[in-house]
Backbone atoms as SQL, in Angstrom:
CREATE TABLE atoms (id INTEGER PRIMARY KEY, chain TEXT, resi INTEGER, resn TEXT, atom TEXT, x REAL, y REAL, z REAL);
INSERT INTO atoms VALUES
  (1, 'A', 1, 'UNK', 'N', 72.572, 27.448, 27.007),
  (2, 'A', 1, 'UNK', 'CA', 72.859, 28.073, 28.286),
  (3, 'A', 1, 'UNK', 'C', 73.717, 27.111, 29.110),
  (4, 'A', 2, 'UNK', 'N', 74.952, 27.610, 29.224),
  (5, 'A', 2, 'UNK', 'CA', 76.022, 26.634, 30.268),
  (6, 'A', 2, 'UNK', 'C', 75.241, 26.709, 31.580),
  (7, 'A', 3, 'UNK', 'N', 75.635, 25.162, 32.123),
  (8, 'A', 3, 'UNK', 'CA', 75.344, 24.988, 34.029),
  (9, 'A', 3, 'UNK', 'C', 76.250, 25.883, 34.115),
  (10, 'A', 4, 'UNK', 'N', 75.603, 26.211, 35.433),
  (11, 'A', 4, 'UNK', 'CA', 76.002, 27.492, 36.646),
  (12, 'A', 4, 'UNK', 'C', 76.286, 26.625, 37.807),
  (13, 'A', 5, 'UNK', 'N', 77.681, 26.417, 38.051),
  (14, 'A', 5, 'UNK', 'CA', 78.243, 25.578, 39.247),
  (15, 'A', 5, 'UNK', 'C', 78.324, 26.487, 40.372),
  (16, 'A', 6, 'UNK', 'N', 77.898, 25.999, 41.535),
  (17, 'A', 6, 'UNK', 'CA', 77.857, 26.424, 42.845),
  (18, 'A', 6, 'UNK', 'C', 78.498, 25.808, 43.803),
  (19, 'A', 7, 'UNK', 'N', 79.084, 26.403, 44.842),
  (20, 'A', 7, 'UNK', 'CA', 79.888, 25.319, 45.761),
  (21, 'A', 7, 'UNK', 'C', 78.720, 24.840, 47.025),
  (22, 'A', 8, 'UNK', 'N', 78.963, 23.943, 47.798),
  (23, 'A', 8, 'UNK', 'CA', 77.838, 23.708, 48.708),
  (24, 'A', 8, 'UNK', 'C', 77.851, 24.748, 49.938),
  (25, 'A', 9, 'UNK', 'N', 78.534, 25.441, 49.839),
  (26, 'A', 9, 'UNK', 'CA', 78.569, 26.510, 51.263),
  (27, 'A', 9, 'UNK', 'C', 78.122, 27.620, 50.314),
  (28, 'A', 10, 'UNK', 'N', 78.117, 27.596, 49.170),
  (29, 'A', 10, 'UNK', 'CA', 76.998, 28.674, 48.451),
  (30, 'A', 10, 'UNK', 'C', 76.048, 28.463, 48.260),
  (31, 'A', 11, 'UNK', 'N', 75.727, 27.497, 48.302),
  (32, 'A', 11, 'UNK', 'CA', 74.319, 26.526, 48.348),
  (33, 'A', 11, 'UNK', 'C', 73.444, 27.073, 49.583),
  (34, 'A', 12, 'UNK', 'N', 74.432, 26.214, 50.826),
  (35, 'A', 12, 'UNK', 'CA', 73.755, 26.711, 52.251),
  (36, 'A', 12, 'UNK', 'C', 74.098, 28.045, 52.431),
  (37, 'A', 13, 'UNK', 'N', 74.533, 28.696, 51.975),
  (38, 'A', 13, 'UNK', 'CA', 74.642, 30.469, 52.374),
  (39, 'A', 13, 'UNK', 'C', 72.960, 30.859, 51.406),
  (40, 'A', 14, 'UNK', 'N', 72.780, 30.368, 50.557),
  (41, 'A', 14, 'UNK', 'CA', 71.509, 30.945, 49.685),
  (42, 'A', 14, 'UNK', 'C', 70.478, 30.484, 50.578),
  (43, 'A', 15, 'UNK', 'N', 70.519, 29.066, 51.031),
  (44, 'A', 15, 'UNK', 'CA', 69.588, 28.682, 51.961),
  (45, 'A', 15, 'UNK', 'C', 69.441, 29.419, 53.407),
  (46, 'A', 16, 'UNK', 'N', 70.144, 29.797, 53.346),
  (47, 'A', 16, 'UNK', 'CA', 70.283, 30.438, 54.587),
  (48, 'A', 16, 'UNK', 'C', 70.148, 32.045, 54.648),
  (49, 'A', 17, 'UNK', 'N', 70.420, 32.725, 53.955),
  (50, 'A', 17, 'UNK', 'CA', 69.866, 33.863, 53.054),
  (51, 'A', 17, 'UNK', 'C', 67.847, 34.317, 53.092),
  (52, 'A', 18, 'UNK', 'N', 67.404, 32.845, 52.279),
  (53, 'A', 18, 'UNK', 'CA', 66.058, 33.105, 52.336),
  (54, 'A', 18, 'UNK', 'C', 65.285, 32.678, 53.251),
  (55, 'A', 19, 'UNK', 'N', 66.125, 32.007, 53.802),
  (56, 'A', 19, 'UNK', 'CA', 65.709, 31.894, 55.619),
  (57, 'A', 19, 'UNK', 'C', 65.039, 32.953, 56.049),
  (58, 'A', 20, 'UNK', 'N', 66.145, 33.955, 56.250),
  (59, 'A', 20, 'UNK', 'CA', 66.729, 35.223, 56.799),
  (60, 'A', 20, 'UNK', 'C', 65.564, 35.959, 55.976),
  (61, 'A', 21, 'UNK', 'N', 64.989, 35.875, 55.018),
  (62, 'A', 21, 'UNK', 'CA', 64.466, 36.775, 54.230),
  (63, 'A', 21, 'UNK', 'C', 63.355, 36.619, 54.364),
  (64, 'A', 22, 'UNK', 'N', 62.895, 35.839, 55.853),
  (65, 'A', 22, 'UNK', 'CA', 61.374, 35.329, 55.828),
  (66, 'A', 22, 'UNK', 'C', 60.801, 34.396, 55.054),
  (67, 'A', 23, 'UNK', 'N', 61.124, 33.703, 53.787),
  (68, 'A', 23, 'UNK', 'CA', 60.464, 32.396, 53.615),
  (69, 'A', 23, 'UNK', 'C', 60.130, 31.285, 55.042),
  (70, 'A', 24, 'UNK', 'N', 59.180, 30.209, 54.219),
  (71, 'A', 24, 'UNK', 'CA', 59.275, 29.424, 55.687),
  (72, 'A', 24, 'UNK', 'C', 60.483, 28.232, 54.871),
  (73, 'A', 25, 'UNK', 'N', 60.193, 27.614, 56.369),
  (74, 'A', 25, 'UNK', 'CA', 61.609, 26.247, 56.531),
  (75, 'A', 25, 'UNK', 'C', 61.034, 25.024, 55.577),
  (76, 'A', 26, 'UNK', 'N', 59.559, 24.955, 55.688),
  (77, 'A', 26, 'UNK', 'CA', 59.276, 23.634, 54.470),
  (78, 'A', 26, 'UNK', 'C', 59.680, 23.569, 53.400),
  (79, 'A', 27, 'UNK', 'N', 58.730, 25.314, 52.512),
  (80, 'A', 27, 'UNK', 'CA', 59.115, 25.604, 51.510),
  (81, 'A', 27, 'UNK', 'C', 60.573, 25.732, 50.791),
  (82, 'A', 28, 'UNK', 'N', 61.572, 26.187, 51.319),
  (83, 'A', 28, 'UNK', 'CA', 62.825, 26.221, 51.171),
  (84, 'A', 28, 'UNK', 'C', 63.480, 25.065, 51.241),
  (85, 'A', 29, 'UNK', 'N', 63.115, 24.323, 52.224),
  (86, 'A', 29, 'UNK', 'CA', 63.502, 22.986, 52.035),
  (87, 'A', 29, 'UNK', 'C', 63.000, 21.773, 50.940),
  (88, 'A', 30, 'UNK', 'N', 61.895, 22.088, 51.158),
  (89, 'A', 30, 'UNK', 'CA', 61.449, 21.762, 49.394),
  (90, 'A', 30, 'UNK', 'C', 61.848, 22.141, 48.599),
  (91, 'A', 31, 'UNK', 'N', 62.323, 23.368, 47.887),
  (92, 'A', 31, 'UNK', 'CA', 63.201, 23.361, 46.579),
  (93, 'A', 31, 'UNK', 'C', 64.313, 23.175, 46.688),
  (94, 'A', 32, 'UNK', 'N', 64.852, 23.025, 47.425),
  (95, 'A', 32, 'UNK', 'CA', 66.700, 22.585, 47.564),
  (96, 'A', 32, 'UNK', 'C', 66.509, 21.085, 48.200),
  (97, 'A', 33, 'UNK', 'N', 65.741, 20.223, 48.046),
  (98, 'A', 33, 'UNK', 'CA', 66.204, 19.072, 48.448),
  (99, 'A', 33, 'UNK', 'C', 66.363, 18.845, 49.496),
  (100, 'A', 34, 'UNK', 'N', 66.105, 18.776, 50.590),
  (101, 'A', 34, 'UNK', 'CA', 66.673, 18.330, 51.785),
  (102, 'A', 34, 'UNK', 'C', 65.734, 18.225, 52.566),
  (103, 'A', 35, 'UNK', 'N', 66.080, 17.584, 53.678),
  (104, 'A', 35, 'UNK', 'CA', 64.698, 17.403, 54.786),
  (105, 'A', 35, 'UNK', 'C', 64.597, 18.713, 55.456),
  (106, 'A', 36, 'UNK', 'N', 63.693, 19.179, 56.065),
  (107, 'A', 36, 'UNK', 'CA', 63.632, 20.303, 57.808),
  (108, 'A', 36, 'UNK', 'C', 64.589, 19.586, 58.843),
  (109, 'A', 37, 'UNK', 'N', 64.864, 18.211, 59.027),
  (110, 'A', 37, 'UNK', 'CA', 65.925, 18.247, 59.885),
  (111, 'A', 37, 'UNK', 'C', 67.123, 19.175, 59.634),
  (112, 'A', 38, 'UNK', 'N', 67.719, 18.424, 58.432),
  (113, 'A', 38, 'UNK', 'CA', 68.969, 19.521, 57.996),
  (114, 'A', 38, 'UNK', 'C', 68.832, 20.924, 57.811),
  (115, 'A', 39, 'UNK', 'N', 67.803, 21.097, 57.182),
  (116, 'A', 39, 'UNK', 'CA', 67.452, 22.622, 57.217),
  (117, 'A', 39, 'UNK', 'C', 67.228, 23.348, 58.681),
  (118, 'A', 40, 'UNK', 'N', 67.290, 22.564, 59.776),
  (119, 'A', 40, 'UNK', 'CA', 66.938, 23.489, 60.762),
  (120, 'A', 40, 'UNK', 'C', 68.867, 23.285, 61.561),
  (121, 'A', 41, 'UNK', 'N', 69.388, 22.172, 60.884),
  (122, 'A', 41, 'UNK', 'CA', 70.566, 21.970, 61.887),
  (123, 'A', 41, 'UNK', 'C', 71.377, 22.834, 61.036),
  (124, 'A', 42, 'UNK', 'N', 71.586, 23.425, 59.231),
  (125, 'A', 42, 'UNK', 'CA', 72.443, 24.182, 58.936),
  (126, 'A', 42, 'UNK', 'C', 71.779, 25.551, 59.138),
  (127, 'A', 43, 'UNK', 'N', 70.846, 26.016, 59.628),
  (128, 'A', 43, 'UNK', 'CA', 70.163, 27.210, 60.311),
  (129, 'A', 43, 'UNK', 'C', 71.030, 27.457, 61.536),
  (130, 'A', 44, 'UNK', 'N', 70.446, 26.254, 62.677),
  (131, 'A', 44, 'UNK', 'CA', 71.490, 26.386, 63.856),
  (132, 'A', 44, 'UNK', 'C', 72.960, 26.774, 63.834),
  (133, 'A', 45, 'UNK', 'N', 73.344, 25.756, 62.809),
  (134, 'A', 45, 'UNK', 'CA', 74.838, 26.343, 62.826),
  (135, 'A', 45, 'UNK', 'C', 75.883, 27.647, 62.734),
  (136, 'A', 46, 'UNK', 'N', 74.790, 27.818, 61.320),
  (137, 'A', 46, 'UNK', 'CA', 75.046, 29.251, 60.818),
  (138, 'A', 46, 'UNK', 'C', 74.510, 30.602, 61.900),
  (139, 'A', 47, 'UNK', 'N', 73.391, 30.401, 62.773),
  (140, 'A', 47, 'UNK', 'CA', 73.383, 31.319, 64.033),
  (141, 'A', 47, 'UNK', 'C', 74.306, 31.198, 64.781),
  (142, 'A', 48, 'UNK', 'N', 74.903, 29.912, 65.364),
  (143, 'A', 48, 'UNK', 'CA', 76.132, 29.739, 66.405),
  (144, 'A', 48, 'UNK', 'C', 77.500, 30.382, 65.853),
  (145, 'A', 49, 'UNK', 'N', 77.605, 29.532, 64.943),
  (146, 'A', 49, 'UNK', 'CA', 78.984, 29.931, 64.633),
  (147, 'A', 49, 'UNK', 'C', 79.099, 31.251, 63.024),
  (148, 'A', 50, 'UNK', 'N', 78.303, 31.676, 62.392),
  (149, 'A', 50, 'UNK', 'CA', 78.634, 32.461, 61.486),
  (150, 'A', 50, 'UNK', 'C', 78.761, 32.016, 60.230),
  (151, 'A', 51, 'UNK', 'N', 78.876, 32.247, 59.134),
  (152, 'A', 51, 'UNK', 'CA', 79.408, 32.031, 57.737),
  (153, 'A', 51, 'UNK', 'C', 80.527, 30.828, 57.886),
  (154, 'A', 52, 'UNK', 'N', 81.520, 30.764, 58.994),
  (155, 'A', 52, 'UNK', 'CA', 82.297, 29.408, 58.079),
  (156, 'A', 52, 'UNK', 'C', 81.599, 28.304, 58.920),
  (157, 'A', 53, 'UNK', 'N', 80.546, 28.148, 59.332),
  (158, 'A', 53, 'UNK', 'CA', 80.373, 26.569, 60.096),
  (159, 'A', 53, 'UNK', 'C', 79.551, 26.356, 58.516),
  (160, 'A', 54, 'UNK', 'N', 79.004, 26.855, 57.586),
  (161, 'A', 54, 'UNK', 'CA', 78.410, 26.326, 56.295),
  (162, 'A', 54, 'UNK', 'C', 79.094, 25.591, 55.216),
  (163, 'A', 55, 'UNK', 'N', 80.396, 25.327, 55.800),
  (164, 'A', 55, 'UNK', 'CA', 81.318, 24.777, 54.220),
  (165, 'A', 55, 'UNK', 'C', 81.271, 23.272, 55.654),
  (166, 'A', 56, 'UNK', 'N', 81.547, 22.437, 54.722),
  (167, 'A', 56, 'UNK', 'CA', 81.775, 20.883, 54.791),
  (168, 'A', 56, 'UNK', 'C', 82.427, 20.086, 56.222),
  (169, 'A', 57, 'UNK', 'N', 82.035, 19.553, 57.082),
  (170, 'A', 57, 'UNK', 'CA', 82.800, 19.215, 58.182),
  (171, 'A', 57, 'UNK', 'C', 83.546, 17.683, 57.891),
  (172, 'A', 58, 'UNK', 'N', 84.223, 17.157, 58.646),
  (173, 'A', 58, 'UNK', 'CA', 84.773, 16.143, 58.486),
  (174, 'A', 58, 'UNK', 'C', 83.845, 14.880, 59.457),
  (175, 'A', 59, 'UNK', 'N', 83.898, 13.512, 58.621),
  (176, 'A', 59, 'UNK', 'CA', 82.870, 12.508, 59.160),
  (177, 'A', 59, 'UNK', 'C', 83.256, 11.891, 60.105),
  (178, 'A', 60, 'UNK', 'N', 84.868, 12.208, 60.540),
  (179, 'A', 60, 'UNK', 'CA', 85.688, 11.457, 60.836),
  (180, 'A', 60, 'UNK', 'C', 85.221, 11.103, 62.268),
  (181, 'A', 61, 'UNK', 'N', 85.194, 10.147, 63.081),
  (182, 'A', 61, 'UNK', 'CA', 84.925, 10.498, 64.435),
  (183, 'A', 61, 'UNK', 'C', 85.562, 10.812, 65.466),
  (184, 'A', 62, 'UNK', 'N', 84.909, 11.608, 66.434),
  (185, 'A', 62, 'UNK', 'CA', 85.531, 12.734, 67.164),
  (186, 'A', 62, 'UNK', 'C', 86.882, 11.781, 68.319),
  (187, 'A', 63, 'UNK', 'N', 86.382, 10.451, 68.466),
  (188, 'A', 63, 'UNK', 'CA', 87.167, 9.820, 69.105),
  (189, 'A', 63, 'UNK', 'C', 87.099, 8.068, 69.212),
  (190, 'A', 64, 'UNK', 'N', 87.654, 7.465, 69.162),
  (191, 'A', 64, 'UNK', 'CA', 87.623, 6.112, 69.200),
  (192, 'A', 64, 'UNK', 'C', 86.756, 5.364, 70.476),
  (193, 'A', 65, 'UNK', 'N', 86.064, 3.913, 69.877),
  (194, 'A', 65, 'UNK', 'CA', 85.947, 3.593, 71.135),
  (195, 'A', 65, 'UNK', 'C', 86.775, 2.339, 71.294),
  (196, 'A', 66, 'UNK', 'N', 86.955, 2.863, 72.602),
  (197, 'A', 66, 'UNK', 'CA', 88.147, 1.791, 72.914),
  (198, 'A', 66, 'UNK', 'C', 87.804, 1.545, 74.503),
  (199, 'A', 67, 'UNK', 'N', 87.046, 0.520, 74.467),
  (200, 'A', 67, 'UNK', 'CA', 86.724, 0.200, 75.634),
  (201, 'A', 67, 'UNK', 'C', 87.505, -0.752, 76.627),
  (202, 'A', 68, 'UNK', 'N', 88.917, -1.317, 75.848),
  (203, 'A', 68, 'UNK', 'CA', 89.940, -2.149, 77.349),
  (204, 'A', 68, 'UNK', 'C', 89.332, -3.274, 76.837),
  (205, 'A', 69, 'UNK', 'N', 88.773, -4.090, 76.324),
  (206, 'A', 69, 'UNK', 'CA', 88.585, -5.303, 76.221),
  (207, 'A', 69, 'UNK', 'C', 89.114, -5.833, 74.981),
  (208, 'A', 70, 'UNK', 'N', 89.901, -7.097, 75.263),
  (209, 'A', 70, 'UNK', 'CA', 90.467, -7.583, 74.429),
  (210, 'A', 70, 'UNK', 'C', 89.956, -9.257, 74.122),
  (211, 'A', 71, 'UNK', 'N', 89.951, -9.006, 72.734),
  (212, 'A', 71, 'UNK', 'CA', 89.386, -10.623, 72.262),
  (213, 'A', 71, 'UNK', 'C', 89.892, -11.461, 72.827),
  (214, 'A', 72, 'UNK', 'N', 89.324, -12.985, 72.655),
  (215, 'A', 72, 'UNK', 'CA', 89.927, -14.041, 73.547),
  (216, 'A', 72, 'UNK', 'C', 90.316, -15.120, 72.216),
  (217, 'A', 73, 'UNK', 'N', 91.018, -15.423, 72.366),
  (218, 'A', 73, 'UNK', 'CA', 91.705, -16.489, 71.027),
  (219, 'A', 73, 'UNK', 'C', 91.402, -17.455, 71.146),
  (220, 'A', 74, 'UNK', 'N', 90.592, -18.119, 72.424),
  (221, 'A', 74, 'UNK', 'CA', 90.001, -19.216, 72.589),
  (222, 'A', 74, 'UNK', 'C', 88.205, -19.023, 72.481),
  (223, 'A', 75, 'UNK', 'N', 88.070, -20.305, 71.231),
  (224, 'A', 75, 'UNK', 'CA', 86.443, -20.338, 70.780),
  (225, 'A', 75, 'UNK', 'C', 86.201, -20.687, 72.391),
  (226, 'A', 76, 'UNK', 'N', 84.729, -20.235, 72.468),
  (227, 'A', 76, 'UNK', 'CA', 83.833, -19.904, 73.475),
  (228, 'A', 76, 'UNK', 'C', 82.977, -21.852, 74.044);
């Protein structure tokens, strides 16, 4: 029997599916691996925003910090 490849927004669409279908949040999160944190934040998402907030976001950060201070070239 060949693996059956899944993408991860088919992943969280199934998770999110038996959500919806009345399972509870432990259980479900117990067979797919993951904590109830994540399971309750790709829940949230998928209520806010719909089907595409479930595919992959970027880690990148939203903005630099750049606080104006500049090193001093002289040891302390």
């Amino acid at each position: 029997m060949p693996w059956k490849e899944s993408s991860v927004m088919e992943e969280r669409l199934r998770f999110v599916a038996r959500l919806l279908d009345g399972e509870g949040m432990s259980d479900v999160c117990r067979e797919f691996g993951i904590s109830r944190k994540t399971g309750y934040k790709i829940l949230g998402r998928f209520k806010d925003e719909g089907v595409e907030a479930l595919s992959d976001r970027s880690r990148r950060p939203k903005r630099l910090n750049r606080c104006g201070r500049r090193r001093s070239s002289k040891p302390s």
